[in-house]
C-alpha positions in Angstrom: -6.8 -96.6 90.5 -4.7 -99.3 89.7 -1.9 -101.7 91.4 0.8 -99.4 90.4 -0.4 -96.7 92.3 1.8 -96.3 95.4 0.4 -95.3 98.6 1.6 -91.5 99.4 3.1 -90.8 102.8 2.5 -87.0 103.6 3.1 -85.1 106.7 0.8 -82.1 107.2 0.4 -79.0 109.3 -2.1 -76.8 110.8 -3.2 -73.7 109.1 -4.3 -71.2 111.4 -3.0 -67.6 113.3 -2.8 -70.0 116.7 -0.5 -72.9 117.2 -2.3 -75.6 118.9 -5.5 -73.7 119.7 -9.1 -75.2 118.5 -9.1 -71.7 115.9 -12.5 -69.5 117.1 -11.4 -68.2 113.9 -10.9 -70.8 111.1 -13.2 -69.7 108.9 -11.2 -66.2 109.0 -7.6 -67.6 108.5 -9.2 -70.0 105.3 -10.9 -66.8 104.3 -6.8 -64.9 104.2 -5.3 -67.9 102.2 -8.3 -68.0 99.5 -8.0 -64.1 98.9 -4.2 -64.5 98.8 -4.0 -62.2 101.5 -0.7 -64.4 102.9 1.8 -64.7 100.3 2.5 -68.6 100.1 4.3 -70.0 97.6 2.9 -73.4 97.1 1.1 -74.0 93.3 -3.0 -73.9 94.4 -3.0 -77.3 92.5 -0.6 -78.5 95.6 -2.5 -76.2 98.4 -4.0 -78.2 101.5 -5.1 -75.8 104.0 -5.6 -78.0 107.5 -8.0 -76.6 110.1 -7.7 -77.8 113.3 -10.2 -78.4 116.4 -10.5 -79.7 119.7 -13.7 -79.6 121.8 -17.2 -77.9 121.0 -19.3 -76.7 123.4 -23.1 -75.4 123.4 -24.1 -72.2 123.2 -23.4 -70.2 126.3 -20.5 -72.9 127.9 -17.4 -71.2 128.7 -14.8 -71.2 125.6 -11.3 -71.6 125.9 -8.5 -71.7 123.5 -9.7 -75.8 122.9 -13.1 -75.3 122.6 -15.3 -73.7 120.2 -19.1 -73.4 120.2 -21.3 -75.2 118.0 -23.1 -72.3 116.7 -19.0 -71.2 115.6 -18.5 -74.4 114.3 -21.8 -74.5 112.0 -21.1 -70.8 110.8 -17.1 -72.0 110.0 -18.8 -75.1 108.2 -21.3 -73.1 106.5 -18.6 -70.5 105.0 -16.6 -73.6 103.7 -19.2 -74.5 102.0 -20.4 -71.2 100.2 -16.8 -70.3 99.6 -16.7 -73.4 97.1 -14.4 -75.8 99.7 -14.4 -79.1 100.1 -13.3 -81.6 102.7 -11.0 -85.1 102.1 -9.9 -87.7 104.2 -6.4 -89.0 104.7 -7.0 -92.3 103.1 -7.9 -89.9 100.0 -5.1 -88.5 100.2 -2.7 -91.9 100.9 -4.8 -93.5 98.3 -4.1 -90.6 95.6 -7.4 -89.8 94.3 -7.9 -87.0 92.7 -8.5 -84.6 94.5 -11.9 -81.5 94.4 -11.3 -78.0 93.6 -10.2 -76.3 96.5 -9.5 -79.6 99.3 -9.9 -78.7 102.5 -8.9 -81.3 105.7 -10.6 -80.9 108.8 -9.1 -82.3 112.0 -10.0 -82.7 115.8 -7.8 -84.0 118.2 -8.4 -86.1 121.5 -11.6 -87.8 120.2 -14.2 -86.1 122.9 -17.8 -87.0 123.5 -18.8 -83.7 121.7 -17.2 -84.6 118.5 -20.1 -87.1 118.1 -22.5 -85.4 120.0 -22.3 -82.0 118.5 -19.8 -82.0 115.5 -21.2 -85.3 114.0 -24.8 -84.0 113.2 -23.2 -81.0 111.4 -21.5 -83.0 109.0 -24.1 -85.0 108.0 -25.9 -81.7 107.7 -23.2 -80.0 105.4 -22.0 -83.6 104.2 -18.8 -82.5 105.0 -15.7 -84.8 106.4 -13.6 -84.7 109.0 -10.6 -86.9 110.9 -11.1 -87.3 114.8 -7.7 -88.3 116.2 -8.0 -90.4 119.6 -6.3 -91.3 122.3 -6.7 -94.7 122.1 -6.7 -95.5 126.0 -9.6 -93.3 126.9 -11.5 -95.4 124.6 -10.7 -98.6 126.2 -11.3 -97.4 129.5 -14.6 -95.9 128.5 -14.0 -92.5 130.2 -16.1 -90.1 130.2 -16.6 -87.1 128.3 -14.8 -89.3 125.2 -15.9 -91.3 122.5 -17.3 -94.5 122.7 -16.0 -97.1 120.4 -19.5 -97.6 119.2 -19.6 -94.3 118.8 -16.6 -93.9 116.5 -17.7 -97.1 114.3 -20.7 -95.4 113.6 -18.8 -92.2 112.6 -16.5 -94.2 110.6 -19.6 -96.2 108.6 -20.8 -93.1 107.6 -18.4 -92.0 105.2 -18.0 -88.5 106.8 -14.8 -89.5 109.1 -11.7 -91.2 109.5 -11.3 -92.6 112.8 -7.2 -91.4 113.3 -4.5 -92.0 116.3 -3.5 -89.7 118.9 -1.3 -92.5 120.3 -2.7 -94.3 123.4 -1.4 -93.0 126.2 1.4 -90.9 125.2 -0.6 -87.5 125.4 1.1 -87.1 129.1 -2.1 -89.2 130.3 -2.0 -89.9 134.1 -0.3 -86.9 136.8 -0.3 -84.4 133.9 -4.0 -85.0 133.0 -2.9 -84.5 129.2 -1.5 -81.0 129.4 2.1 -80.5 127.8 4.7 -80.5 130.4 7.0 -77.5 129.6 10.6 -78.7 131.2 9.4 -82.3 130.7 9.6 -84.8 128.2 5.7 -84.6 126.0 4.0 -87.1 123.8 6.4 -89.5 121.7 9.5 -87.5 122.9 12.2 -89.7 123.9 13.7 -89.6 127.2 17.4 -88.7 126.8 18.3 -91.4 129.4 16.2 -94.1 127.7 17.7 -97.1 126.4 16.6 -98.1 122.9 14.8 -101.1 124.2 13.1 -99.1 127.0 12.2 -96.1 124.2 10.4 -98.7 122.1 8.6 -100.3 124.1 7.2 -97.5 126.1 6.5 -94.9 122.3 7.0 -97.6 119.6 4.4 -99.7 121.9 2.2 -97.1 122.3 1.6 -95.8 118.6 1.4 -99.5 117.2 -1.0 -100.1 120.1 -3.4 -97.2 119.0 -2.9 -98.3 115.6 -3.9 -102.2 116.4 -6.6 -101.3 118.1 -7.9 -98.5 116.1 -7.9 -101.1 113.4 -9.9 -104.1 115.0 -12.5 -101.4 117.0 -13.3 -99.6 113.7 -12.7 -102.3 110.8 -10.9 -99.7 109.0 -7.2 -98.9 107.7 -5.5 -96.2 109.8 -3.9 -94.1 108.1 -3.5 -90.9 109.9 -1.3 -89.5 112.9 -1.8 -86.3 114.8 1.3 -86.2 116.6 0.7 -85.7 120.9 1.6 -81.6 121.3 2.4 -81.7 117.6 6.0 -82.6 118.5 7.9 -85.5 116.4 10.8 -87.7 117.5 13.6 -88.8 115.5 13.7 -91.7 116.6 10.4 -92.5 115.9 10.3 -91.1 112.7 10.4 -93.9 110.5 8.3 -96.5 112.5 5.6 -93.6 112.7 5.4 -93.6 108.9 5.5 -97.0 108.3 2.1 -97.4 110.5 0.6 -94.2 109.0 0.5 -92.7 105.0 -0.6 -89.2 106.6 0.6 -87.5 109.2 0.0 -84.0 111.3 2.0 -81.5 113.1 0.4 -77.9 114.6 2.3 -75.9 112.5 1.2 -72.2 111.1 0.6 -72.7 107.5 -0.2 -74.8 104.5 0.2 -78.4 103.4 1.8 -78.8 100.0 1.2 -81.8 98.9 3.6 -81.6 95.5 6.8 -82.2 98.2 8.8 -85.1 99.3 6.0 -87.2 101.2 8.9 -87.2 104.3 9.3 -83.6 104.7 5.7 -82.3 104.2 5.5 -79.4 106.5 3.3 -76.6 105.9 
């Protein structure tokens, strides 16, 4: 649009009835924002509803609170769709295009094996996008149940997603087997008896890591952050958005997108 147009930086948050939970129930808590059922006071011109998911399963596989089936996931497509939404990407948004009636962003966190498997031939069935947030390691290691890199360059080349960072080993990887730690310290937290050199190379390291390699596996800018356990650090604060225009918290609510890019919660 022009050289004067200034990448945005904007932070947003989940919208949803369940903090950190891949929502059984998007479709339902997009359904109470469009019929103004909650009263939020952000201009719809400004609006960004944020729907966030995890895992998908087939039909019949146990569901937990991080996993949705697929047959839920094409019925929360399919009501996106017929109630007149439409799904952008974060460089859209860092870029500042203008954005369609109704935007919609669509997350999934942890980059698993499904998310190509089972969510990828949905959105080329709805042509509908979405950001898959990875942690960076498990790609490098090739683990299993996780996307390949192949994988997510061919995700990426379709137009449909945004290949984003979940750090790269930050998401209490190793003797915590990525679950939050509730008396510990989780994701990019800083440990209060860190020293400043320690802190950056252990989180500062990490996140420009994921970024780096993000960038030279995919061949594409990274511009998006889903903070580990949706918790942010101070202290990384300002190197986090100097690596990433867009960023995510799990927060209940809506993005507006009309307020200071620093302080973008929903």
């Amino acid at each position: 649009m022009g050289d004067d147009r200034q990448m945005k930086k904007i932070r947003v948050g989940i919208l949803g009835v369940a903090a950190a939970a891949a929502l059984c129930f998007t479709a339902g808590a997009v359904y109470l924002y469009a019929r103004g059922v909650w009263q939020m006071p952000i201009p719809a011109d400004r609006a960004l509803p944020v729907l966030m998911y995890h895992h998908i399963v087939e039909d019949g596989e146990p569901c937990n609170d991080m996993t949705i089936t697929v047959s839920r996931m094409e019925q929360d497509l399919r009501w996106l769709t017929e109630h007149g939404y439409h799904t952008v990407l974060p460089r859209e948004l860092a870029g500042g295009e203008p954005l369609p009636e109704k935007p919609l962003l669509i997350t999934f966190d942890d980059g698993y094996r499904s998310n190509y498997e089972l969510l990828f031939p949905l959105l080329q069935a709805y042509q509908m996008k979405a950001v898959v947030s990875i942690m960076v390691y498990m790609q490098d290691v090739s683990a299993d149940n996780f996307l390949s890199w192949d994988m997510c360059r061919e995700m990426a080349d379709s137009g449909l997603v945004e290949i984003g960072s979940h750090a790269y080993s930050l998401h209490n990887l190793g003797d915590l087997g990525g679950n939050f730690d509730p008396g510990g310290i989780n994701g990019i937290q800083r440990d209060p008896e860190e020293s400043d050199s320690a802190f950056e190379a252990r989180v500062l390291g990490d996140i420009q890591k994921s970024h780096d390699r993000i960038a030279q596996e995919v061949g594409q800018p990274v511009t998006f952050f889903a903070y580990p356990f949706g918790i942010t650090e101070p202290d990384a604060e300002a190197f986090v958005h100097e690596l990433f225009p867009v960023t995510a918290v799990t927060r209940h609510g809506t993005a507006d997108l009309g307020r200071d890019c620093m302080s973008c919660h929903a």
